[in-house]
Backbone as CSV, one residue per row, in Angstrom:
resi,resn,N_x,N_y,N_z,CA_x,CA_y,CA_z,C_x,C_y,C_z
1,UNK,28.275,23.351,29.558,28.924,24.591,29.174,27.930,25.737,29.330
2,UNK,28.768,26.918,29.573,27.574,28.137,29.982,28.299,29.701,29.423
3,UNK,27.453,30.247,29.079,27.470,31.653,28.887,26.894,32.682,29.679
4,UNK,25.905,31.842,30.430,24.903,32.905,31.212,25.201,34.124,31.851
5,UNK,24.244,34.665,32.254,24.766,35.946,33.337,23.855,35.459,34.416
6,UNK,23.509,36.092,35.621,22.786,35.842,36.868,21.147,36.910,36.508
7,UNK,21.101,36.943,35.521,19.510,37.425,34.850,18.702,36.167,34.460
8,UNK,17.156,36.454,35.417,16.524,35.099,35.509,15.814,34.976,34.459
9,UNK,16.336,33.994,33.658,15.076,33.764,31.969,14.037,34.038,32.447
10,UNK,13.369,34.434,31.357,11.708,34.203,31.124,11.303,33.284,30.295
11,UNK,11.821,33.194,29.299,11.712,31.941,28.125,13.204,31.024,27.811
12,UNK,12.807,29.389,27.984,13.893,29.571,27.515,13.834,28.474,26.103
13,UNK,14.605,28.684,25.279,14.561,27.950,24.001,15.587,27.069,23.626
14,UNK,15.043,25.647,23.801,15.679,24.274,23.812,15.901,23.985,22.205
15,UNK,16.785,23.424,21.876,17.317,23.362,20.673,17.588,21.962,20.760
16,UNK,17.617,21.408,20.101,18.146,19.454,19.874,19.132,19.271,18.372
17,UNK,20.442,19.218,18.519,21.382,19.209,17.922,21.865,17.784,17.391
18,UNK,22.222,17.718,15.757,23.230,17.106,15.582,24.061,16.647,14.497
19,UNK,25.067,17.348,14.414,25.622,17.884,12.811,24.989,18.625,12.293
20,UNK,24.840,20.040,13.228,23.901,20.905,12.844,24.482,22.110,12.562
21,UNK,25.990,21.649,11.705,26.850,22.989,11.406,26.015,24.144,10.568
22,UNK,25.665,23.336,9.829,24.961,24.176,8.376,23.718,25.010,8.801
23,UNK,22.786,24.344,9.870,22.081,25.269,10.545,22.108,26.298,11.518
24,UNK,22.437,25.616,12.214,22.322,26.487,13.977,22.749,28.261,13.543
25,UNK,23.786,28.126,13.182,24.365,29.589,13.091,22.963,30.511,12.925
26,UNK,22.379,30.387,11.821,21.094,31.155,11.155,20.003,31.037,12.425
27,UNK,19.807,29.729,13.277,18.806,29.764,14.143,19.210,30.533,14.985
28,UNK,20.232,30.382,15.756,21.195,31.320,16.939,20.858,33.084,16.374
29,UNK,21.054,32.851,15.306,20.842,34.658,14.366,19.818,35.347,14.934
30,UNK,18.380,34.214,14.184,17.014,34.606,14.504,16.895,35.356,15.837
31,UNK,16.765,34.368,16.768,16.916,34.463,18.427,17.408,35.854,18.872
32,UNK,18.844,35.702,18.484,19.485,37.027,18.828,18.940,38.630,18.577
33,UNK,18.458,38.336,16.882,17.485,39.316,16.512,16.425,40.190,17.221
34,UNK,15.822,39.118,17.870,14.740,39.160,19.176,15.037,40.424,20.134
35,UNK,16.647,40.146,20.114,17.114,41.429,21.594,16.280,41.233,22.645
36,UNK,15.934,40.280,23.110,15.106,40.226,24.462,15.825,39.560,25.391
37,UNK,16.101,40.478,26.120,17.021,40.487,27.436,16.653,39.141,28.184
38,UNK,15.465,38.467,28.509,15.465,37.751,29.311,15.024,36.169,28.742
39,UNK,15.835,35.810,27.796,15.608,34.900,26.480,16.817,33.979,26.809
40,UNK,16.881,32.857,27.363,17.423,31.619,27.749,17.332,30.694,26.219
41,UNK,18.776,30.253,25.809,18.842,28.962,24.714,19.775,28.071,25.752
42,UNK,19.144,26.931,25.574,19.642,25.717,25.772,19.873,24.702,24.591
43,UNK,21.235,24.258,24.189,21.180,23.359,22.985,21.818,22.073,24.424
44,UNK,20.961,21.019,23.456,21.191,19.913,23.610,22.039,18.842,22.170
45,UNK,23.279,18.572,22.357,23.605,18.668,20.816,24.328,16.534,21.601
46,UNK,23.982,15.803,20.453,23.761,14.172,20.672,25.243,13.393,20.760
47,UNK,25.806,14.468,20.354,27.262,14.433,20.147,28.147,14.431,18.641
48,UNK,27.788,15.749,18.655,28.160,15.996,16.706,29.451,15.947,16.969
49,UNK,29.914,15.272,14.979,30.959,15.168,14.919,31.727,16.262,13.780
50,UNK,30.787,17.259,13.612,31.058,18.025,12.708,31.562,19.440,13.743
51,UNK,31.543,20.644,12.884,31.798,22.012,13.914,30.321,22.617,14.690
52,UNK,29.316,21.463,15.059,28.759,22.348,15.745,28.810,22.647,17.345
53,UNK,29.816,21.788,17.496,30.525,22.149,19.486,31.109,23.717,18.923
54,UNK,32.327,23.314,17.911,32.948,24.928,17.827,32.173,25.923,17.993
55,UNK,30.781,25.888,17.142,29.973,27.186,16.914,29.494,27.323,18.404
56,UNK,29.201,26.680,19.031,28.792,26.597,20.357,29.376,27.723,21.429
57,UNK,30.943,26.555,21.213,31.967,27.342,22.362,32.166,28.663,21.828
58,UNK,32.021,29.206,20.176,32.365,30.752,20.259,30.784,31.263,19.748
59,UNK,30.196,30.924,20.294,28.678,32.153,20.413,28.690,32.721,20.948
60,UNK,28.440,34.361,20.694,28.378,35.592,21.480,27.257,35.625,22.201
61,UNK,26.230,34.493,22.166,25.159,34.916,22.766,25.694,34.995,23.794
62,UNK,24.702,35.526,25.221,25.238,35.618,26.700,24.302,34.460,26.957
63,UNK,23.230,34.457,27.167,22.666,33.284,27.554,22.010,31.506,27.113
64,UNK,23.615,31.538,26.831,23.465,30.102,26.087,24.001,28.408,26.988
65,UNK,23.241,27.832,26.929,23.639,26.771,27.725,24.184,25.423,26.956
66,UNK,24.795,24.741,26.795,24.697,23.793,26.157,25.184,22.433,26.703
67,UNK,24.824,21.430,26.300,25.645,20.074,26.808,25.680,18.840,25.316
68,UNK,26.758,18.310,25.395,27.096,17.240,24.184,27.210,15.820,24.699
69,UNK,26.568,14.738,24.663,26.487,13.229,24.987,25.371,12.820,24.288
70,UNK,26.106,11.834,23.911,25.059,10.743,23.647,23.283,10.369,23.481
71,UNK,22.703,10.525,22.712,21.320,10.291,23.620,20.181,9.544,22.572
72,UNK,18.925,9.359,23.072,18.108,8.220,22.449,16.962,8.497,21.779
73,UNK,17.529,9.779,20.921,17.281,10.535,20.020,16.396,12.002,20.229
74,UNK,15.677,12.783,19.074,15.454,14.022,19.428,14.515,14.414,20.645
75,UNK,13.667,13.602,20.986,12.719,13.925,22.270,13.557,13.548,23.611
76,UNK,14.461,12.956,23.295,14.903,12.445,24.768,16.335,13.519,24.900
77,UNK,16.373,14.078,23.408,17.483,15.511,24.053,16.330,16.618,24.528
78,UNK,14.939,16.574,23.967,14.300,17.818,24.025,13.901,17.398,25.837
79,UNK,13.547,16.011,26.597,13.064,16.012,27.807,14.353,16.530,28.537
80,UNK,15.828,16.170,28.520,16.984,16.818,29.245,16.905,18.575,28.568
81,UNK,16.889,18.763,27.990,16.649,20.383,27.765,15.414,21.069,28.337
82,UNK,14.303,20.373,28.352,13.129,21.133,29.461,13.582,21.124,31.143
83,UNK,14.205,19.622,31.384,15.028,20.211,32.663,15.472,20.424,33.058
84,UNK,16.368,21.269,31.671,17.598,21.967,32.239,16.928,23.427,32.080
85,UNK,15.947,23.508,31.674,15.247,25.017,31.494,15.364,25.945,32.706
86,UNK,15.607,27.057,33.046,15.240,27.910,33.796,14.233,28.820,33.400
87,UNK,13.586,29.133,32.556,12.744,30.481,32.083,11.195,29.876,32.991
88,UNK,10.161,30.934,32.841,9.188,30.410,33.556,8.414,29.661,32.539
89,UNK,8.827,29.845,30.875,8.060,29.105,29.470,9.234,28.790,29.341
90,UNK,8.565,27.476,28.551,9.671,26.563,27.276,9.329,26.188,26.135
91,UNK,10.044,26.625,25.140,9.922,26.365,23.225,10.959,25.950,22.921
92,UNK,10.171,25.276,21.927,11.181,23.927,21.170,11.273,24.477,19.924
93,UNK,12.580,24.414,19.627,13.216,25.200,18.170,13.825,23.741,17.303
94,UNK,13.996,23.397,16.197,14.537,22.844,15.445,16.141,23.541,15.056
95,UNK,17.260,22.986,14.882,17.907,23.826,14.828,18.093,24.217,13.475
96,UNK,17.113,23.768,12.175,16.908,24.000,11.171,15.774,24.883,10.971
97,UNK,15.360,25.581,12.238,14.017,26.494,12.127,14.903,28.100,12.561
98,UNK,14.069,28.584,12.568,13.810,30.270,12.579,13.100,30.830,13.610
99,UNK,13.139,31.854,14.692,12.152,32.403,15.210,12.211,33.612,14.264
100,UNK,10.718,34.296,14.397,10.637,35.414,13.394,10.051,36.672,14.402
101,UNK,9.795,37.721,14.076,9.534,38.750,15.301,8.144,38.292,15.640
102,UNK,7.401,37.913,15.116,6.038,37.998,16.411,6.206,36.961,17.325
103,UNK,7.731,36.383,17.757,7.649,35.379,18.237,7.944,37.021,20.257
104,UNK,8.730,37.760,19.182,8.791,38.892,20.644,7.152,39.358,21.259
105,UNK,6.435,39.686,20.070,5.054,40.080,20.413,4.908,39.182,21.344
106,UNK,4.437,37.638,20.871,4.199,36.910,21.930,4.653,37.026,23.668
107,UNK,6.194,36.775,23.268,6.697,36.678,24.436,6.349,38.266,25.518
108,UNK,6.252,39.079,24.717,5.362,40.079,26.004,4.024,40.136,26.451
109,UNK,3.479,39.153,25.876,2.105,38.646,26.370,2.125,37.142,27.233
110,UNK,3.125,36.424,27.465,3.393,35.769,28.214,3.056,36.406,29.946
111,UNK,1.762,35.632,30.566,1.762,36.216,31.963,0.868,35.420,32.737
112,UNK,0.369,34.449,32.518,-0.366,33.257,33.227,0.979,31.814,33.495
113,UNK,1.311,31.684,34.267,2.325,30.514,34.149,1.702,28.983,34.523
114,UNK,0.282,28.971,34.027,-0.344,27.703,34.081,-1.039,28.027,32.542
115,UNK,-0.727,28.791,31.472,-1.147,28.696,30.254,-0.156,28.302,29.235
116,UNK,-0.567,27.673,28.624,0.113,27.050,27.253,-0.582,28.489,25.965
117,UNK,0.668,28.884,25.767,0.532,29.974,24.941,0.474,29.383,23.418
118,UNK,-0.189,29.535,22.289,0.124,28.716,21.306,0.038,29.815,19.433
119,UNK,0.546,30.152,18.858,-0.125,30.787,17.709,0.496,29.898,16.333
120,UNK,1.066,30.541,15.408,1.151,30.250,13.836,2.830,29.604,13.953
121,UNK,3.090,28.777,12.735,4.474,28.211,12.172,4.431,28.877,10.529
122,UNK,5.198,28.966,10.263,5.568,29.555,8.692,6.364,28.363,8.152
123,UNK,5.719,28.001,6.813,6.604,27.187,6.472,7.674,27.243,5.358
124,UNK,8.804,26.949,5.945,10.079,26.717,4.490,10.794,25.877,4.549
125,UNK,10.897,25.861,2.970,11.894,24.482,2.583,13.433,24.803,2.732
126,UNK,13.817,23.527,3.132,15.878,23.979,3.011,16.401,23.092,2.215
127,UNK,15.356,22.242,1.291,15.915,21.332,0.208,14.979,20.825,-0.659
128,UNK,15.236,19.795,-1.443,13.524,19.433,-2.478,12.355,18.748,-1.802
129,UNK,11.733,18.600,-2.887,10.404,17.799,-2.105,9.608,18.430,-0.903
130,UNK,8.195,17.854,-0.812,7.713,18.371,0.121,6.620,17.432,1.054
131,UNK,6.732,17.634,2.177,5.937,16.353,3.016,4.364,16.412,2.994
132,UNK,3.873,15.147,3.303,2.631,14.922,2.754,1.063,16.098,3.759
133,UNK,2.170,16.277,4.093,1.179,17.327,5.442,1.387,18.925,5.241
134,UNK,0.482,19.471,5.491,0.916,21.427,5.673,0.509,21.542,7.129
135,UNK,1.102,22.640,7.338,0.740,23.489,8.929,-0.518,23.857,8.884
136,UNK,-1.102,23.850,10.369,-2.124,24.166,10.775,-2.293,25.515,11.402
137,UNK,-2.838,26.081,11.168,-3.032,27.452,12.333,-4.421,27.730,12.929
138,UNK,-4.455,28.842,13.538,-5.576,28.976,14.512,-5.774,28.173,15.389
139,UNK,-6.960,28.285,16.106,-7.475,27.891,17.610,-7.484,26.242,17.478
140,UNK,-7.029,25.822,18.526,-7.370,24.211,18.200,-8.062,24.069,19.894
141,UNK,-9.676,23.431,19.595,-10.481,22.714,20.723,-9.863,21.276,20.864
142,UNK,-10.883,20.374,21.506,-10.265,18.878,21.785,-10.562,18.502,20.758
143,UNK,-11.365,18.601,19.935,-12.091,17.606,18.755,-10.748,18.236,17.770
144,UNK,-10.373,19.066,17.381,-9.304,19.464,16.257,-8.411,18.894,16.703
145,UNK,-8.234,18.693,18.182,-6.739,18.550,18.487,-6.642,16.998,18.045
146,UNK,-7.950,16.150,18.192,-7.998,14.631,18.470,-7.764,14.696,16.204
147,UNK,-8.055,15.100,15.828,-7.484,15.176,13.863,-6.311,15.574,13.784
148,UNK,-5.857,16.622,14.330,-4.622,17.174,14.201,-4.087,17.878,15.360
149,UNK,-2.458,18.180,14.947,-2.079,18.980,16.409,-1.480,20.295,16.050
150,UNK,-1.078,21.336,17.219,-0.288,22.258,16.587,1.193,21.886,15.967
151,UNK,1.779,23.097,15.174,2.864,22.451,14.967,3.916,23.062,16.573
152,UNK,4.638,22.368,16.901,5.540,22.123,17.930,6.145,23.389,17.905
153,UNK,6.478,24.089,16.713,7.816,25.434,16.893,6.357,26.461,17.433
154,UNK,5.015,26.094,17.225,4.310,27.062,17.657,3.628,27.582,18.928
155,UNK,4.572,26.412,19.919,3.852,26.388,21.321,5.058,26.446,22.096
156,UNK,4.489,27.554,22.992,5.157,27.879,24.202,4.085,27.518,25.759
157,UNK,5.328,26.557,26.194,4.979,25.608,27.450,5.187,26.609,28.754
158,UNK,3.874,25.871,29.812,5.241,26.540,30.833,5.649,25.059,31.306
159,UNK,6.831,25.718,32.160,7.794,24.922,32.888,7.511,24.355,33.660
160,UNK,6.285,24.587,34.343,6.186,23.405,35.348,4.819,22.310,34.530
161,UNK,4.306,22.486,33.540,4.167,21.332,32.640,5.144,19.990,32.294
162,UNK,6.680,20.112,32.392,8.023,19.309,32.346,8.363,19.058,33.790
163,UNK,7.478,19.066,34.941,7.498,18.697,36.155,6.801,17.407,36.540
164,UNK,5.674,17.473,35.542,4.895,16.220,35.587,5.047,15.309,34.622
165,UNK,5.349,16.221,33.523,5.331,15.441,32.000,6.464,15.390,31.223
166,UNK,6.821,14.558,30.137,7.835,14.356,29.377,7.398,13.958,28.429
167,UNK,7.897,13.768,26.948,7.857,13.204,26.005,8.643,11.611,25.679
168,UNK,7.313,11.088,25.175,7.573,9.342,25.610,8.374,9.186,24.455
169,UNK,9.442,8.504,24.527,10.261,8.343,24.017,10.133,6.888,22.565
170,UNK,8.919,6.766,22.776,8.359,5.295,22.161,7.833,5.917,20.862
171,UNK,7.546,6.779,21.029,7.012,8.035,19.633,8.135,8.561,19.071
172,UNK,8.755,8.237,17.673,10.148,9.170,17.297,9.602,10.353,16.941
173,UNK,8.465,10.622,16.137,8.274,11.214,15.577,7.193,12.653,16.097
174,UNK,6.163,11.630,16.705,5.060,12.348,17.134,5.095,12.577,18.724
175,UNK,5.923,12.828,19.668,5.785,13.039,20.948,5.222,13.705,21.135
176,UNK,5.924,14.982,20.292,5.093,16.045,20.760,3.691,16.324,20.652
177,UNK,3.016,15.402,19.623,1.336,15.177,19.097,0.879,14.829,20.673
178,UNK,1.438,13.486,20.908,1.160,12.721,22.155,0.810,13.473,23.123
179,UNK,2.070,14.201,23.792,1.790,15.215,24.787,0.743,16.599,24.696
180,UNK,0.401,16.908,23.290,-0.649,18.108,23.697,-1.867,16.901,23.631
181,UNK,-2.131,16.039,23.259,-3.672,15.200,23.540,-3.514,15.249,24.520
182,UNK,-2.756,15.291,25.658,-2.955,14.636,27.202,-3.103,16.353,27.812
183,UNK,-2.061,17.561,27.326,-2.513,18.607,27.901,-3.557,19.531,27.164
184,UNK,-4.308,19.006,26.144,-5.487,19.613,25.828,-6.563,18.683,26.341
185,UNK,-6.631,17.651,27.358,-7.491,16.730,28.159,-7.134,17.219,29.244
186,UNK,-6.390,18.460,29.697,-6.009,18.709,31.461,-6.248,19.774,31.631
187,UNK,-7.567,20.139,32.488,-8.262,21.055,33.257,-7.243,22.495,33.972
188,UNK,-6.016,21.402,33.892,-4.941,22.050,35.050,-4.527,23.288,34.113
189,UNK,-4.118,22.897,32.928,-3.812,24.052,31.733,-4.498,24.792,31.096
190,UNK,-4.494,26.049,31.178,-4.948,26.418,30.107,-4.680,26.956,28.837
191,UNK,-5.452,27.179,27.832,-4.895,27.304,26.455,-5.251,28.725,25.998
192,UNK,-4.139,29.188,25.500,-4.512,30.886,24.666,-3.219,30.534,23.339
193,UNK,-4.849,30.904,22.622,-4.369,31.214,20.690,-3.889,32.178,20.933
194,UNK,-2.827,33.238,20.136,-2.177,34.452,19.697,-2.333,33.982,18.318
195,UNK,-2.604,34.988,17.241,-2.728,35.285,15.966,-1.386,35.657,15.424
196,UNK,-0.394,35.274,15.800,1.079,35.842,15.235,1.726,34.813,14.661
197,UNK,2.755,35.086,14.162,3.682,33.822,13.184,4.826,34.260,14.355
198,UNK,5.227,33.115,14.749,6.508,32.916,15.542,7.536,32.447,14.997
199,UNK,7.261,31.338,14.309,8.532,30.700,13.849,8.781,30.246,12.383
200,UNK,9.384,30.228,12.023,9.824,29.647,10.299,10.141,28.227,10.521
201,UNK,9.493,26.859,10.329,9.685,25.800,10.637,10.296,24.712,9.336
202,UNK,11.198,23.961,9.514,11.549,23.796,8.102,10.906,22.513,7.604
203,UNK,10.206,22.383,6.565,8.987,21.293,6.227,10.312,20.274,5.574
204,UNK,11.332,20.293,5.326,12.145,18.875,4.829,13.033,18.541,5.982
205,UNK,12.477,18.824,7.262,13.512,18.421,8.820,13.439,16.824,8.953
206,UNK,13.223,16.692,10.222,13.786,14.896,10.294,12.570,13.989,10.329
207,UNK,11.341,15.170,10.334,10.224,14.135,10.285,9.422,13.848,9.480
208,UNK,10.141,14.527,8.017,8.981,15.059,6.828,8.748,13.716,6.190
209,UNK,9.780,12.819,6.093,9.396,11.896,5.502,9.285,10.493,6.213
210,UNK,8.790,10.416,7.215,9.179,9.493,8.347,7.967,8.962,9.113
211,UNK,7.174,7.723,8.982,6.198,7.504,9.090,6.107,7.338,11.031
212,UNK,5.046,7.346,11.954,5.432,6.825,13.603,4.049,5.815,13.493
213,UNK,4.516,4.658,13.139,3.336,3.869,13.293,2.889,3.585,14.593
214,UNK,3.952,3.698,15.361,3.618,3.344,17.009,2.464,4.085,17.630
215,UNK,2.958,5.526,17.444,1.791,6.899,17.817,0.501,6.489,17.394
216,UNK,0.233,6.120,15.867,-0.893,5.589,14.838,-1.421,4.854,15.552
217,UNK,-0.660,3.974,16.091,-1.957,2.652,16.782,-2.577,3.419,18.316
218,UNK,-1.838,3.994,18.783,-1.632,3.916,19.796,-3.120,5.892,20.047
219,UNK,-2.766,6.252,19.026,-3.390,7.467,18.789,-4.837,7.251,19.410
220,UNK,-6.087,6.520,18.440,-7.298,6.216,19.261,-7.476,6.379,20.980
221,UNK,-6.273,5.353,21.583,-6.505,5.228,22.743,-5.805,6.128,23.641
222,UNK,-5.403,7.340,23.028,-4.971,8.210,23.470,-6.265,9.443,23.616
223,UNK,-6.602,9.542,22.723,-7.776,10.299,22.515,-9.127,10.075,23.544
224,UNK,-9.554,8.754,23.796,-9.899,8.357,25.072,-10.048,8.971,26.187
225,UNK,-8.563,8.303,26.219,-7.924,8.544,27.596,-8.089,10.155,27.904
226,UNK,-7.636,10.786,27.361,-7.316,12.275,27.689,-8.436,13.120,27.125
227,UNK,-8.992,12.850,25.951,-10.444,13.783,25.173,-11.527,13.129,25.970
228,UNK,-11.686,12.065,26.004,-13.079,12.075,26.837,-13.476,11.367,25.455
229,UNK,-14.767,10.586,25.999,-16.030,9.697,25.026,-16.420,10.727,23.827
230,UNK,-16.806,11.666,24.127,-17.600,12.581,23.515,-16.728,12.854,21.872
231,UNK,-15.291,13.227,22.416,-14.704,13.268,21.252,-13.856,12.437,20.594
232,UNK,-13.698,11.040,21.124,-12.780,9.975,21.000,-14.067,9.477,20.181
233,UNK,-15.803,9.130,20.225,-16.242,8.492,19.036,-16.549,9.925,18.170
234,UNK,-16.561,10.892,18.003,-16.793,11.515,16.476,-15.534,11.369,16.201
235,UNK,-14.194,11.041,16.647,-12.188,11.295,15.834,-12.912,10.008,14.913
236,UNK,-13.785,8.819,15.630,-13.825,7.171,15.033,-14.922,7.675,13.758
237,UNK,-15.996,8.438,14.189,-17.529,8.390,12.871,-15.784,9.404,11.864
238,UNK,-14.756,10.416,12.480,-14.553,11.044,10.914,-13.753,10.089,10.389
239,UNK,-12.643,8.961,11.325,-12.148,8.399,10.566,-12.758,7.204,9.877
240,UNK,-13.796,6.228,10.288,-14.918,6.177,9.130,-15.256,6.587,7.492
241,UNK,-15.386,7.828,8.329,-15.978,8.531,6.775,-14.798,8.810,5.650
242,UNK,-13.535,9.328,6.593,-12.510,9.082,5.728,-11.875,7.803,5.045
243,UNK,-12.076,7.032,5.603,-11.389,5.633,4.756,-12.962,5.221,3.698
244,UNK,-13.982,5.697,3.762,-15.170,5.061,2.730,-14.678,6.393,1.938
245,UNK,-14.099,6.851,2.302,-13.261,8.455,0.810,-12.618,7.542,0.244
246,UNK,-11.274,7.052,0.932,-10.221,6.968,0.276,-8.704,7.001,0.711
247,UNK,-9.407,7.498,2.209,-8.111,8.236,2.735,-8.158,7.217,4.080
248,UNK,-6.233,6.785,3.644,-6.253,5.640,4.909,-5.284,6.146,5.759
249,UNK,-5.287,7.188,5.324,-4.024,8.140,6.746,-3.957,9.356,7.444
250,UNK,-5.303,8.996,8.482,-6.041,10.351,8.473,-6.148,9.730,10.518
């Protein structure tokens, strides 16, 4: 399904849907807010059974794309939404998240199309409780990246990054972790911090309480592979030092 006009995105923003009545409307809001003419949404929705096709088919946005089937869960709607992207960047929205205005600042500093643009997530709750992790901000090198990653609503890709790469589908949780270890290990990309808050990300979404043991094992030899020796044994001397703490989930 399409809304488009024949105006060529610059960004476009992939959404992963499902029974996402109660949200989307407010995310679709954000976006719109933006007023930036050359701002591509793509929802990928798994096949809700609630009204979020309706909200779909009557969005005023103009440049909205969407498709409804089946699929083998949120990364494997987010890899069909990067190639259905047209913009020359791609960001991944939750449809329980927010873009906020410095997400426009950004986007007019968008102008290297071999840089991974990256700045701040804001965090809010949309129900109780709170997950065992907070957001990260600022600059992340290989050694930060190999402890932690950005958060996902805070990075804008380009598009021909989803030419080579995808999110492995073996990770429910952490793909997106997966994939910046391998493009903060690639020469080919480069990386620019922005100091702005882009997005409102919602800390009780689908992964707050949801362990990826697969990623966990699999994490070390990822770090390797893509960081190099240098920083794959200090990730091992901190996690070391962290488990003679106390801390076995680090």
């Amino acid at each position: 399904m399409t809304k488009d006009t024949n105006v060529q995105p610059k960004v476009t923003i992939v959404i992963a849907t499902f029974n996402a009545e109660a949200h989307l409307p407010e995310c679709l809001a954000s976006i719109a807010a933006l007023a930036l003419d050359a701002l591509e949404v793509v929802v990928v929705d798994g096949g809700s059974t609630d009204g979020t096709l309706a909200l779909l088919r009557e969005s005023p946005y103009p440049f909205l794309r969407w498709i409804s089937e089946p699929d083998k869960g949120i990364y494997d709607a987010l890899n069909k939404g990067a190639k259905m992207a047209r913009g020359a960047w791609v960001h991944f929205l939750g449809s329980d998240d927010r873009l906020l205005p410095g997400f426009a600042e950004l986007y007019h500093q968008l102008k290297d199309p071999h840089t991974i643009y990256y700045a701040n997530s804001e965090e809010w709750y949309s129900g109780e409780g709170k997950p065992k992790y907070h957001l990260l901000g600022g600059k992340f090198n290989k050694y930060r990246m190999a402890k932690y990653t950005v958060n996902h609503q805070a990075i804008v890709y380009p598009s021909v990054v989803f030419r080579d790469h995808a999110y492995n589908l073996k990770y429910k949780i952490l793909a997106d972790y997966a994939l910046n270890i391998q493009l903060w290990g690639s020469r080919r990309f480069k990386k620019q911090y922005l100091p702005l808050y882009i997005a409102k990300y919602n800390m009780n979404g689908f992964s707050s309480d949801i362990e990826d043991y697969v990623f966990k094992a699999d994490k070390p030899g990822l770090i390797r592979r893509h960081l190099g020796l240098v920083v794959y044994w200090r990730y091992l001397l901190k996690v070391m030092k962290k488990k003679r703490e106390g801390h076995h989930d680090f």
